[in-house]
N, C-alpha and C positions, 0 to 999 in steps of 0.2 A: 367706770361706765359699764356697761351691760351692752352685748353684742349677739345678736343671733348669726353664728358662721355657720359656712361650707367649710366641711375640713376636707370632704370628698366627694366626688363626684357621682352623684345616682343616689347622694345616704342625705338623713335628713338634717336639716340644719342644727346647730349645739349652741344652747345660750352660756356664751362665758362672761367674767369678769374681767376685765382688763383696767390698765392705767389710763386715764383720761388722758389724752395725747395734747402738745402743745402746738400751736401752729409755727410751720416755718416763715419767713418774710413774708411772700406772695401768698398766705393763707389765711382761713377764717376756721373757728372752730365752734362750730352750731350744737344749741343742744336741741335735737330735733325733735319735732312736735309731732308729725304726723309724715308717714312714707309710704306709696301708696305701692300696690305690688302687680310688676309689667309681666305679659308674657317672655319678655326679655329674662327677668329674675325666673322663670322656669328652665328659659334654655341654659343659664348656666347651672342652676341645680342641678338639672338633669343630664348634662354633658350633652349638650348639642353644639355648646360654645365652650372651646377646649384652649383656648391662647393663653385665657386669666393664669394668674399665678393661685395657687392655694398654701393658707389657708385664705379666706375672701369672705366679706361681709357682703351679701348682695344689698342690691335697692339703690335707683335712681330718677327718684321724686321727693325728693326730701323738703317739706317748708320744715325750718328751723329757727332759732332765734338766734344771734350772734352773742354770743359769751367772751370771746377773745379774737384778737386779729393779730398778724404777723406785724412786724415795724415798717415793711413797707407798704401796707396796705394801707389806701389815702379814700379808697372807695365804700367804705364799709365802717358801719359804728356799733357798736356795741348795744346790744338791747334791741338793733332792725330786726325785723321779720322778713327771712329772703326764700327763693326756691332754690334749688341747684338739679339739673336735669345730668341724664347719661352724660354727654356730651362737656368732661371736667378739665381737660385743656389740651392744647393743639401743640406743635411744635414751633409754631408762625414761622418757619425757613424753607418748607418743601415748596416744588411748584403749585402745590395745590391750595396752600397758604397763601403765597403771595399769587393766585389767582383770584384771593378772596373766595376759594371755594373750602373753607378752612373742616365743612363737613367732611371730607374726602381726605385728610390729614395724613400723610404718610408714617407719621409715629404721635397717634390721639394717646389719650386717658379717658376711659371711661368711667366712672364711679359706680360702683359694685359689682364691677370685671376687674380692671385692672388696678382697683385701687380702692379701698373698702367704703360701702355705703353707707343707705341710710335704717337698716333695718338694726338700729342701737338707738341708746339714748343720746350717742355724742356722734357727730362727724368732723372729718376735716374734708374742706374743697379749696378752690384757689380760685382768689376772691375777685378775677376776671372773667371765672363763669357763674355765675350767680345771681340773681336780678331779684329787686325789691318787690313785695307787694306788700303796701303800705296799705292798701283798701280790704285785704282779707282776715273774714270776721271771724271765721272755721278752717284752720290749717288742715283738717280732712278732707275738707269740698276741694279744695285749691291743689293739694298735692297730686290729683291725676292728670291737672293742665301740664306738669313738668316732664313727661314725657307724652301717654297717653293724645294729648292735645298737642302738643307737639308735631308730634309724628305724623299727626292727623292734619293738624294746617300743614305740612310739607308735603303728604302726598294730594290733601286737594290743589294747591298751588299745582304742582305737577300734573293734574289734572284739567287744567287749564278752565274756559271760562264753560264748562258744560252745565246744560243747565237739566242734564237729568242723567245723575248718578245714581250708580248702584253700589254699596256695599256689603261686601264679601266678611262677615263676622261680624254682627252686632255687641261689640263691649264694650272695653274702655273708652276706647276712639272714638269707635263709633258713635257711641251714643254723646260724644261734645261734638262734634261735628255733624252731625245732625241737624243740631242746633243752630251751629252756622247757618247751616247751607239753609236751613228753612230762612233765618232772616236776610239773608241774600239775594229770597225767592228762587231757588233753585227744588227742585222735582228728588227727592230723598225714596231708593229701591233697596229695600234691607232683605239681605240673602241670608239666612241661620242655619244651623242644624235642622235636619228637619225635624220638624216635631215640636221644636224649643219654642212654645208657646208660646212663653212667658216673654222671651227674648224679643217676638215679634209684637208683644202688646206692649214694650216697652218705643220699640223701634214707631208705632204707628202713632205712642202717649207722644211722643216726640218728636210730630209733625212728618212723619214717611209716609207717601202716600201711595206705599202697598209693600207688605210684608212679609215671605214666603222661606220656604226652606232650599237648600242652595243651589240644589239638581233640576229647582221650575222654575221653566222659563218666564220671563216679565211681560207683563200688559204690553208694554211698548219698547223697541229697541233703544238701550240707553246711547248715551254719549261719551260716556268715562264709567271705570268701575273701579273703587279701591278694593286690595284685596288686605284683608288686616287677619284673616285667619291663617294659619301656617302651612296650611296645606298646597304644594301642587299642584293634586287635581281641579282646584279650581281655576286655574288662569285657565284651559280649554273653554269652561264653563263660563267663565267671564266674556271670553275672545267672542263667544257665540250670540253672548246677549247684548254687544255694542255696536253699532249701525259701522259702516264702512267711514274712514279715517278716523276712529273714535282709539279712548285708549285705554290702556289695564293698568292699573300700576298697585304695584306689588309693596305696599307699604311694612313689611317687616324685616327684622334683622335675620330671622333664619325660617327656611321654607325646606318642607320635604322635597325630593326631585320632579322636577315637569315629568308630569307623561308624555309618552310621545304622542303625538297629534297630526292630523292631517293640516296641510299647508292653507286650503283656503280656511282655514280658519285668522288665519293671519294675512291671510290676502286683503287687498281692499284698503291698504294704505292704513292699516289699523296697528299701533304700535302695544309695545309692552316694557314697562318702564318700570325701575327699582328705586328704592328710597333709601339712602344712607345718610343715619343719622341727623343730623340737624344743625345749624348757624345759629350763632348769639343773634344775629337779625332775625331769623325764625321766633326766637322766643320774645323779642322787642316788639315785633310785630303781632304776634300771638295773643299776648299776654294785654296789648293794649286795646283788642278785638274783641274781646272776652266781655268785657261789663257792655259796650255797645251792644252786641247781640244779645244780651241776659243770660250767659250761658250758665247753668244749675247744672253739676254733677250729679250725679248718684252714688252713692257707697256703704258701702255695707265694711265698717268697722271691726277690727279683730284686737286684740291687745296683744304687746311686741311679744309673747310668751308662744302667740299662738301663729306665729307665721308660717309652720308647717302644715297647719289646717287650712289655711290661707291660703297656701300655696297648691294646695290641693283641692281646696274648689273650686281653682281656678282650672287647676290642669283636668276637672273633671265636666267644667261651662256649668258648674251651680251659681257662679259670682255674676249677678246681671247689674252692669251699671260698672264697678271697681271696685275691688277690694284694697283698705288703707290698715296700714299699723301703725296704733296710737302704743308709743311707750311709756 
């Protein structure tokens, strides 16, 4: 098999050869089609997320095909077409497990952190996080719903029933979620780079009905804002533009520091809420929301050779819609 690694942190990934691995009992070993690439896969290139072990294959979004499964896997057959998101198994014994909050898992596995992904030709996962999609025509369109969408339906949920959001970084996320929310009939405010034109003609092709850059104010005081960009400075930015009990929710795994802010801006019963990771019910729930609302990716394709370019259009907001590697 063929692997694009992290052997270090800050340096650019290295395509090696390796042994095709076999799966153990509770495993499935995919030969993967298409893995789409997270800001998440930046933060550990670039050592903002320092826990993984190295060396490390990032990437978790993999659709793959099942090649082989472990002896005790009864869930999975050989030749399915499945996804496998970050979120690659829990410990099911902390308090957090048996609160069924199994997102919060006091000792997880994430897949292309702590345990290698999907930017190769081959993975292994464990074949109780992985979910079928028997309806998908294009393993490149689908691979962004595995995290990307993900993360998106967890912090709209988190957002409760507002009917006029704003979001803070128009990408991956954003732009399936969008999607939703338009056929939900909910009121879609995309915040961008300023400038990023392109980001906001994409934000308004896809039903937001008003598009701007992140520092100007909204026509109308929202309800909820997700934040999907990494930055800190915007939850101030956020806090200002939600009417009184509304709420911010900070939908990423790693964020620069809050600035510091004055208090009414949080005054007014207006909260500020984080999103960790995600539940097999997220993605069960997700995944079957998806064909009901017509949700259509966008992506712009790179071959598994070029994940480094990849990875850097992204770290540079050239990637509008998602970037996927086809191996």
């Amino acid at each position: 098999m063929k692997a694009m690694t992290l052997r270090a942190r800050g340096e650019a990934l290295v395509m090696e050869e390796r042994p095709t691995p076999s799966p153990a009992p509770d495993e499935a070993l995919l030969r993967v089609e298409a893995c789409a690439v997270c800001r998440t896969d930046l933060h550990v290139v670039d050592g903002d997320l320092t826990d993984g072990p190295l060396p490390i294959v990032p990437g978790h979004e993999i659709v793959g095909v099942v090649e082989a499964v472990g002896d005790a896997v009864t869930t999975l057959r050989v030749g399915e077409r499945v996804g496998a998101p970050w979120l690659g198994k829990v410990c099911g014994v902390c308090p957090y497990c048996v609160r069924d909050e199994e997102n919060l898992c006091d000792d997880p596995v994430f897949t292309g952190y702590l345990r290698d992904g999907g930017f190769a030709t081959h993975a292994l996962v464990n074949a109780d996080f992985v979910f079928p999609l028997p309806d998908c025509d294009d393993p490149a369109l689908a691979a962004p719903l595995l995290c990307a969408g993900l993360i998106g339906w967890r912090s709209l949920r988190m957002a409760g029933d507002a009917r006029r959001i704003g979001f803070y970084g128009f990408g991956a996320a954003a732009h399936i979620l969008a999607q939703i929310c338009r056929w939900q009939g909910r009121e879609v405010y995309a915040f961008t780079r300023d400038g990023d034109g392109a980001a906001q003609s994409l934000a308004t092709e896809l039903g937001a009905v008003w598009a701007g850059g992140s520092t100007a104010p909204p026509p109308q005081e929202l309800d909820a804002a997700i934040i999907f960009a990494p930055a800190g400075p915007l939850v101030p930015l956020a806090l200002r533009a939600v009417r009184k009990g509304g709420r911010v929710v900070c939908g990423g795994i790693h964020m620069s520091d809050l600035p510091a802010m004055p208090y009414r801006l949080l005054w007014g019963e207006r909260q500020v809420l984080s999103v960790a990771n995600l539940t097999r019910r997220d993605a069960k729930e997700f995944l079957a929301v998806v064909p009901q609302a017509g949700v259509r990716t966008k992506v712009r394709r790179y071959a598994l050779e070029e994940a480094n370019q990849a990875l850097d259009d992204l770290r540079r907001g050239a990637v509008h819609g998602a970037a996927v590697l086809i191996p």
